[in-house]
N, C-alpha and C positions, 0 to 999 in steps of 0.2 A: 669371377671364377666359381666362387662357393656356389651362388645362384643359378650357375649353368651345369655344374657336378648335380646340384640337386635334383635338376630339374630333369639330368639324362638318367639317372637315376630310378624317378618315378615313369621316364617313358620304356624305358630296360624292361622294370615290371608289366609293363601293356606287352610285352613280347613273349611273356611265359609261357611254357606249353602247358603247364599246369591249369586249368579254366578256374580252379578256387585261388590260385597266386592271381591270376589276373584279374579278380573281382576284389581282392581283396586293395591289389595296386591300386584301381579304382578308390576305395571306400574306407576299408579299415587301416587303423592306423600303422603307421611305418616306424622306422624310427624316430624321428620326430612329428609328422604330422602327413596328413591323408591326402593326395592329390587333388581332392577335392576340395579342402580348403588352400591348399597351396596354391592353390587358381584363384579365389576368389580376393578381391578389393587390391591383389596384386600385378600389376600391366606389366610389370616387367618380368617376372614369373612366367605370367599367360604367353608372355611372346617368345618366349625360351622354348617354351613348349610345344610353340605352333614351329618355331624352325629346327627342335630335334623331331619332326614329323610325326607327333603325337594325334595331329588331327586322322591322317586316312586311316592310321590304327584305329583309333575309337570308332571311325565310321562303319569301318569293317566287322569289328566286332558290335558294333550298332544291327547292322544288317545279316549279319549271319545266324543261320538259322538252329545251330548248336551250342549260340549265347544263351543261358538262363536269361529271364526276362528281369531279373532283379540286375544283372550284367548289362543289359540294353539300357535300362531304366538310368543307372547312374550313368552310364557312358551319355545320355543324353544329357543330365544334368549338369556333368564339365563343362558338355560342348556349349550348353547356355551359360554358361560363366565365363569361356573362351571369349563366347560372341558380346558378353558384355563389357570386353575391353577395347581398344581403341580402333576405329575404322579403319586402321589395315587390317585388324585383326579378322571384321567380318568381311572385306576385301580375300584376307586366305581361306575363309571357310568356305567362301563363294566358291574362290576354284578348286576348290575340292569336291564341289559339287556336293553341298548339304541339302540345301531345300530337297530335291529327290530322295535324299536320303530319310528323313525325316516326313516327307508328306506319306510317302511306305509306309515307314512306323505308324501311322495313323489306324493303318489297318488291321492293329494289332488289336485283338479281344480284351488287354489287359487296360485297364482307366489308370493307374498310377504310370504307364508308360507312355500313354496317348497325351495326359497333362504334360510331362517332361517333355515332349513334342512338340508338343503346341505352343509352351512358355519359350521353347527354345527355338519356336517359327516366329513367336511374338520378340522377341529379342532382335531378330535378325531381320524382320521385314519393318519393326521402327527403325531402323539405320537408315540413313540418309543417301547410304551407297548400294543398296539392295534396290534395286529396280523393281516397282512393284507387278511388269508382266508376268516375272516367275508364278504367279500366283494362280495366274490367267493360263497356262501354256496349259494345260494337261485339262481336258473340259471335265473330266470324274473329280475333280480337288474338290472346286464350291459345292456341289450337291452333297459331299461327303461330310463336307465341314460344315454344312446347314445340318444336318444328320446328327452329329456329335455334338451340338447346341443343347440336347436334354442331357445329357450326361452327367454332368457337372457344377458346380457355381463355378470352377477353377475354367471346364472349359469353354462356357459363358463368356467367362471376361476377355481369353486367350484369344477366341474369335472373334468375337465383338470390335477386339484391338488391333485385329490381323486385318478385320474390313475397313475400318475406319482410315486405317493408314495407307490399304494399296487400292480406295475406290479415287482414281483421279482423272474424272472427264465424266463424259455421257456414255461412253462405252463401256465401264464397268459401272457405273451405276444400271446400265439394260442387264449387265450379266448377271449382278447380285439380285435386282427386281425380279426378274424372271426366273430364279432360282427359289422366290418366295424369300427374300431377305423380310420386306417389313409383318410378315406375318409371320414369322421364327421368330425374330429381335421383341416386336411389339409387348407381347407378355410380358419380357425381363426387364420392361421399366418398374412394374410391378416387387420384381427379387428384393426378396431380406439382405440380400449381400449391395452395398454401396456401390464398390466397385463396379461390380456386373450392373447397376443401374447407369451409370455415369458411363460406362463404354458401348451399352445400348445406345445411348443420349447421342454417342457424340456418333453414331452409325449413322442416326438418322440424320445429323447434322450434314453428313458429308455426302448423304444420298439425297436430299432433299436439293441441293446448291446447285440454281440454276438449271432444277429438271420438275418442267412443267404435270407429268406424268405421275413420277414420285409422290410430287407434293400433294396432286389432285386424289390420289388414294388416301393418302396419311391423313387428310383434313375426315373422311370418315371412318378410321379404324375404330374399331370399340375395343376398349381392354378390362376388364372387369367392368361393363357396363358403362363406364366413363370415355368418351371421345379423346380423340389421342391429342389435338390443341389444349383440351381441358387440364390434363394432366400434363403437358408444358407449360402451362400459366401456371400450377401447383407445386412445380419443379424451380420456378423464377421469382417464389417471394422470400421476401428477404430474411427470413432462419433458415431457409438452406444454404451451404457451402457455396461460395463465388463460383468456385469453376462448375457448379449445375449451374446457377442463373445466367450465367455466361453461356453456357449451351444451349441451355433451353429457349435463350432470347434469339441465338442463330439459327434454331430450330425455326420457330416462328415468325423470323426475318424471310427465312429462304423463302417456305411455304408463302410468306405476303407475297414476295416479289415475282413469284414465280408465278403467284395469280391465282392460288387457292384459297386464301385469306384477302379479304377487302382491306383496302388502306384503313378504313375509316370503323373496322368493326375494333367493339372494345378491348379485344385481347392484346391488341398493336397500342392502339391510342391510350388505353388506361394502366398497361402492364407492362409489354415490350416494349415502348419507346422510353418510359421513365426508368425501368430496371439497366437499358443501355446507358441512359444518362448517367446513372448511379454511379456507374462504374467508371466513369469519367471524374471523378471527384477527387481529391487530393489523398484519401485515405488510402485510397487500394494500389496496391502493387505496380509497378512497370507493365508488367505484359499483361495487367487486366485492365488498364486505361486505354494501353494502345488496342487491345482487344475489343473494347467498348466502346470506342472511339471508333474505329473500321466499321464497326458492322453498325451499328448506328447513321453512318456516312450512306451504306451501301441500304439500309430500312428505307431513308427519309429522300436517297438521291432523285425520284422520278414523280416525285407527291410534295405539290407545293401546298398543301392543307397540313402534312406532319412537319415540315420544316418549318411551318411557323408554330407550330407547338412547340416542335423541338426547342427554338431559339427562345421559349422563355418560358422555359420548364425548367429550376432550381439554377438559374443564372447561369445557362449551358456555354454561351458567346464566355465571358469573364473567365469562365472556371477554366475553358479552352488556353485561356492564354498562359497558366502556370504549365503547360507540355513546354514551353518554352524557357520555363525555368528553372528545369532541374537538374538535380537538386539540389532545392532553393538554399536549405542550411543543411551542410556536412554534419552536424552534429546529431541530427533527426535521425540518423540511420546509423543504430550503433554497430550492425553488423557488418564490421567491414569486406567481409565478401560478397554479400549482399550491394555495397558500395561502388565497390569494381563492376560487379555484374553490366548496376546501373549506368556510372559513365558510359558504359562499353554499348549499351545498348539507347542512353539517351536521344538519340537521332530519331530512334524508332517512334518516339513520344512527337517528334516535331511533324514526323512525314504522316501519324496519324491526326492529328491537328488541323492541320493542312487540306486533306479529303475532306476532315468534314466541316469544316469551314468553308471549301468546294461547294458541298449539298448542298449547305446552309443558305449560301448565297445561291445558290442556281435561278430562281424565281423574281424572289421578292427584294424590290428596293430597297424597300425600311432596314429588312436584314442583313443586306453590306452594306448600308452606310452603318450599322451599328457595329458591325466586325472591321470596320473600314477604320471607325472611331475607338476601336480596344487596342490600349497602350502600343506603341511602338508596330501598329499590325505590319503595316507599309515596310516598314524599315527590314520586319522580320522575314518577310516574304522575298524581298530583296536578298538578303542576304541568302536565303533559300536556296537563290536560285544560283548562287556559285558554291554548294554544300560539293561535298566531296562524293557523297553517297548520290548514285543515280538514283534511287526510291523517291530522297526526301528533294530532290533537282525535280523530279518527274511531280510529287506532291504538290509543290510550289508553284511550279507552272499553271499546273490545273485550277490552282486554288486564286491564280492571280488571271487566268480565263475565265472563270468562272464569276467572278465581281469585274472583269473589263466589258460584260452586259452588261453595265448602265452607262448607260450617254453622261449623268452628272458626272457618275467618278471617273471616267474617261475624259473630262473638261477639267476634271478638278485637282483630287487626292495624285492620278496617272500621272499627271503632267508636273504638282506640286513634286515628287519625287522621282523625276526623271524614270520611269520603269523601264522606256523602251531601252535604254541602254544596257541593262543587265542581260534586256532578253535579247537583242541583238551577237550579246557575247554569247548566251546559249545557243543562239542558231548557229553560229560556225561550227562547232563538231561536236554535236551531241547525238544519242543514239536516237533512231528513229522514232522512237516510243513519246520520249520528249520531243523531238522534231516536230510530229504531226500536231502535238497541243501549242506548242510555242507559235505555231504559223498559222495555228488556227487565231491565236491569242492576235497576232501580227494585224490579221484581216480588220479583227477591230480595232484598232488604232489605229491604221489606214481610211477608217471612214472621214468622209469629207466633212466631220465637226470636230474631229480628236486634234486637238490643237502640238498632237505628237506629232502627224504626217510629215508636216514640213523638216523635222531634224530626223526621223529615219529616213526619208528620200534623198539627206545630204550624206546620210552614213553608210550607202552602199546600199539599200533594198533590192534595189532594181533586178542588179546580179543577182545578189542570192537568191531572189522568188525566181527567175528566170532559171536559177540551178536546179532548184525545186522542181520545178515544170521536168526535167528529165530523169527525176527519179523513178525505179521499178515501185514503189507504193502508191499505187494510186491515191490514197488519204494525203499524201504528199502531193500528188500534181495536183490535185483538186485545188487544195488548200495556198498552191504558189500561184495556178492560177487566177482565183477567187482573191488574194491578197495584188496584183497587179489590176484584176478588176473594178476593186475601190479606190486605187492607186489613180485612176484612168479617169474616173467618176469627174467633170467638170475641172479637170486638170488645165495646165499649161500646154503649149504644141509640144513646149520641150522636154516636157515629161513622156510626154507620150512620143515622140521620137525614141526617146532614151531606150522606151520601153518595147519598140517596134526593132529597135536599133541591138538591143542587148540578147531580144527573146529571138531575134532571125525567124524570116517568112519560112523555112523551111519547117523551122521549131513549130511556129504557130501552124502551119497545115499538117503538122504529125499530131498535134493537141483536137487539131477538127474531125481525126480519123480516129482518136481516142475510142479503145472498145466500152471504156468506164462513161457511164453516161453522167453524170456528174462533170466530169472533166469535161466533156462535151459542154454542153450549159452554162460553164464557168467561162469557157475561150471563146463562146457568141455571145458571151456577157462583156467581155474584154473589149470584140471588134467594135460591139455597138455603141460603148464606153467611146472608147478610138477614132471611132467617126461620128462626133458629136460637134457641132456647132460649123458653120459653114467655111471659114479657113482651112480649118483643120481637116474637113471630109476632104475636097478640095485638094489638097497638101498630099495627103496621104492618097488618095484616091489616083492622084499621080505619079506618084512612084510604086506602089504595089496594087494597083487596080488590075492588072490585067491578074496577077494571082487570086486576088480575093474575089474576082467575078469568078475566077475557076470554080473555085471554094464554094461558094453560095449555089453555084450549079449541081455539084457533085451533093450536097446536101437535100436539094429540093429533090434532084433523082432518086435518090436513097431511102430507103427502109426507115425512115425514122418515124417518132411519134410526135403527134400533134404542136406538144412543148416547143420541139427542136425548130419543127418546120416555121412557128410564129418567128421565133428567136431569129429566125433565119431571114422571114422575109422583113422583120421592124429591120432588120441590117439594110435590107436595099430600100426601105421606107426613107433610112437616114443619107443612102450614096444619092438618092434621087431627089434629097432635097440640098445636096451640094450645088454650089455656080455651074461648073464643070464638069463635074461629076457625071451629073445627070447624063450625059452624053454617051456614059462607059453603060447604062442602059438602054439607051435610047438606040442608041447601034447598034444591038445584040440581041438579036429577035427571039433567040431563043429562050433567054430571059422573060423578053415581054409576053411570049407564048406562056409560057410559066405563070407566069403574073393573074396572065385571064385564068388562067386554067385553075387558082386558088379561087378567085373571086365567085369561079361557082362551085366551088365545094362544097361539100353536105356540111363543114365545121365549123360554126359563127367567126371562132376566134381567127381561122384563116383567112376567110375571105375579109372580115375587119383590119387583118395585118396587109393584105392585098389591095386594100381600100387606098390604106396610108401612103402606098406607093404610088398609086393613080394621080390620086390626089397632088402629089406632089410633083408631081412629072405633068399635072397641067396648068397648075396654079396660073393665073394672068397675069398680074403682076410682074412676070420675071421671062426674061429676055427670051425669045425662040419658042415662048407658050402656044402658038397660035401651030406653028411646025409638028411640034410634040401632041398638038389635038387633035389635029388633022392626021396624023397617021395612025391615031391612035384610033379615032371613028373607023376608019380604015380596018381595023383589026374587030372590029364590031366591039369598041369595048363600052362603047354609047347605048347598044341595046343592053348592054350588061346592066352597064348601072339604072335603064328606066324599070327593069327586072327587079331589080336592089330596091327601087323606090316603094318597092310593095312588098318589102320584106316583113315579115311579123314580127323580127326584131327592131326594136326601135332603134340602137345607138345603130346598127347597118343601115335602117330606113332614111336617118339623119343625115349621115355620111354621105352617102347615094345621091343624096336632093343637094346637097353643100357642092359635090362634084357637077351636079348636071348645072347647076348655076354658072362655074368657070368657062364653062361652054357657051350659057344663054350672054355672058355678061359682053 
């Protein structure tokens, strides 16, 4: 009750008609103390004050054009003491509609009132609930707030902090570029004030990420004579403060990746990739390991020449595994809020571990078997992958796709500790994010030497790749298809029943008409899997032959490219080397039209795939061959091939002469 007396109290005084009572309600003292501190490091004050409607007061007198500017000034000062208390608080300033309020006051001649502005646009657009379009709506804001960049060191920092936080994507990094961000920002790495250098730093950080454009200007700014990488490398040795070297090393990450910095030039291999390791070391902080760990992950992910630096650069693999351990002794961290923080945040050390142990292994053998071999790795990735947190579920998977590229440790470590089993439990219902890496993971242990196949094809694979196949993500059908296509690879009939049987002819001809071309390729990777070995074409060729001849027709008719069309005719290379089979071509002219019709096509690989089928629909050897030649001369496919015999390719030339023999013999 005291607290809300007092607080109606000093909102009474914002109502005086008096304009010096109301400045003073603002600033000078009351009887105990000034509204202005009475807001400040107090949330429960602040909130008193937002619901006896002290905010549209202040705006109003913010806005009004009969306020002294020393009245504006402070009433803007509250309102960033307001906004510095809890997310509803900047949730009620929001619908009061402050940001207009405030981007106005910009326009004001007076600099002590344009700072109080700005600190109080800075306040409110680092909130987590301020959606950074506000920023974006009104197209005169940036130009203006690039304008007010000389003014200040205060309003330097204010902006610098305001871009940093609402540039997120390629379309405001076009709108701040084009507005001339990096040649406004560029000088103020230069400033006497820390600050104002360090919120430059991190502009460029967030304007460089993932924007080819950006990065390719920034690689030649000059700032006093010095190139702007130069003075990022200057910025990353190690007697300046962690959080520059930390920025400066994402500065230099981005600009690599983005493809304006060479993997291999010294600024990356002798500065940034050690200064990231650094920071992965036991000494520093939570969120400078995980920060150093992330971006370091995302330097070395595409460059198998820095991942092997990385991995024995100050014992990176090793030092990786204490993320796992912490923190290792409670006693080490006397501050125990600092303590809580950690617990509370520990996970974030595992899911950054994780990535970059991802990179690490992406390439090179030597370096998963050596992360394969760092204490309990296997054990910890397992247990990973039933963490509670989707980040470090989603880390883990990757990290355990990404070493499931070797064939040893897919024979070996994989199978010594059961993996498919954890990951089979993450495919039943995890978000797609995870989905798509898990089933990509899946594909490889489905190959026909991963000694896993045999117990995930007893534990239900079948169905859930065939669920997969009807997902809206395409990354998803790709990947159920592509995981049933290694499944199929030299299988049993009964496997591939199972697989005919679970995925329905329907399924598989909605996968043939797939607009994703990938999916395409993965389901005439599947059929030509399916109809492999003479039983099995045979077998299947008699229960769904009249479909799949549909299919292969509709395919050859069709708009496709080269790829598909081979893909399509090795399919009827393999029905025509069935017993029976052969037949469901043989009696279907229009096929056989087809057939010739590749054989002289202007495209080596077709008419070689065209070849395969001839071939095999006249072979001697095999029952009704002499029937199948005879109709086939008939169709003139005998001048075809003495045509072929004089091809300038030789495996066609070969072919050709191999075929007119089945004829001569």
């Amino acid at each position: 009750m005291e607290v809300t007396a007092s607080s109606r109290h000093y909102v009474d005084r914002l109502f005086d008609p008096d304009p010096q009572k109301v400045l003073q309600g603002v600033i000078t003292l009351g009887e105990k103390r000034d509204m202005k501190n009475a807001v400040i490091g107090n949330n429960k004050q602040k909130a008193n004050l937002i619901v006896l409607g002290a905010v549209p007061r202040l705006l109003y007198l913010l806005q009004q054009e009969t306020s002294s500017t020393e009245l504006k000034t402070e009433c803007a000062v509250v309102l960033g003491s307001l906004a510095m208390g809890t997310e509803n608080n900047v949730k009620s300033l929001l619908d009061c509609h402050i940001i207009p309020a405030l981007l106005q006051g910009l326009l004001s001649p007076d600099l002590k009132f344009i700072e109080a502005c700005l600190r109080c646009l800075r306040t409110i657009f680092t909130s987590p609930v301020t959606p950074e379009e506000l920023l974006y709506t009104d197209a005169t804001v940036i130009p203006h707030l690039m304008a007010l960049l000389s003014r200040s060191r205060y309003t330097q920092e204010y902006i610098c902090q305001i871009f940093s936080h609402c540039c997120k994507g390629p379309d405001h990094q076009t709108i701040l570029f084009n507005h001339g961000a990096v040649q406004n920002i560029a000088h103020l790495l230069t400033s006497l004030s820390y600050k104002v250098r360090m919120q430059a730093l991190k502009c460029f950080s967030v304007l460089a990420f993932e924007n080819p454009q950006v990065s390719m200007t920034l690689v030649n700014v000059l700032v006093d004579g010095e190139l702007l990488p130069q003075i990022f490398v200057k910025m990353l040795q190690r007697d300046k403060p962690i959080e520059m070297q930390l920025t400066s090393a994402k500065c230099l990450t981005y600009m690599c990746r983005a493809g304006a910095i060479r993997t291999d030039d010294n600024c990356i291999v002798l500065k940034t990739l050690p200064c990231l390791v650094r920071m992965c070391s036991k000494e520093r902080l939570l969120e400078e390991r995980v920060e150093g760990a992330e971006t370091l992950a995302y330097l070395i992910e595409p460059d198998v020449e820095l991942q092997r630096i990385a991995s024995i650069t100050d014992h990176l693999i090793a030092m990786l595994a204490d993320y796992f351990k912490y923190p290792s002794s409670v006693s080490a961290i006397t501050d125990i809020k600092r303590l809580d923080h950690d617990l509370k945040h520990a996970h974030e050390l595992r899911q950054a571990a994780f990535k970059l142990y991802a990179s690490l292994g992406a390439n090179d053998e030597d370096i998963r078997k050596k992360i394969i071999e760092t204490e309990n790795m296997m054990d910890r990735i397992v247990t990973g992958l039933s963490e509670s947190s989707v980040k470090v579920r989603l880390a883990a998977v990757r990290c355990l796709h990404s070493l499931s590229r070797s064939v040893q440790q897919l024979r070996t470590s994989f199978q010594d500790h059961a993996v498919w089993k954890p990951l089979m439990k993450v495919l039943q219902n995890a978000p797609d994010e995870i989905l798509v890496v898990a089933s990509s993971m899946l594909c490889n242990l489905l190959l026909e030497f991963s000694p896993s196949k045999e117990p995930i094809l007893e534990s239900g694979a079948v169905e859930l790749l065939c669920g997969l196949t009807q997902s809206e993500n395409p990354a998803l059908r790709v990947n159920g298809i592509w995981a049933l296509m290694n499944m199929a690879f030299q299988a049993e009939q009964k496997i591939k029943a199972d697989i005919l049987r679970s995925l329905s002819t329907e399924q598989l001809f909605r996968l043939l008409s797939d607009s994703d071309l990938n999916v395409l390729m993965k389901t005439l990777g599947l059929l030509r899997n399916l109809l492999s070995t003479r039983p099995h074409i045979d077998k299947i060729m008699s229960t769904h032959g009249k479909q799949i001849m549909q299919a292969v027709t509709l395919i050859l008719e069709g708009e496709h490219n080269i790829e598909v069309k081979e893909q399509t005719l090795c399919i009827l290379a393999n029905i025509a080397d069935g017993t029976t089979a052969k037949d469901l071509i043989m009696t279907n002219d229009d096929i056989l039209q087809k057939i010739k019709y590749y054989m002289g096509h202007s495209h080596v690989k077709l008419q070689l795939a065209a070849m395969f089928c001839i071939s095999n629909l006249i072979w001697n050897e095999e029952e009704g061959s002499q029937e199948r030649q005879d109709k086939l001369r008939d169709m003139g496919i005998v001048d075809i091939l003495h045509k072929l015999s004089q091809s300038p390719d030789s495996n066609l030339c070969d072919k050709a002469k191999m075929a007119l023999q089945q004829y001569l013999a």
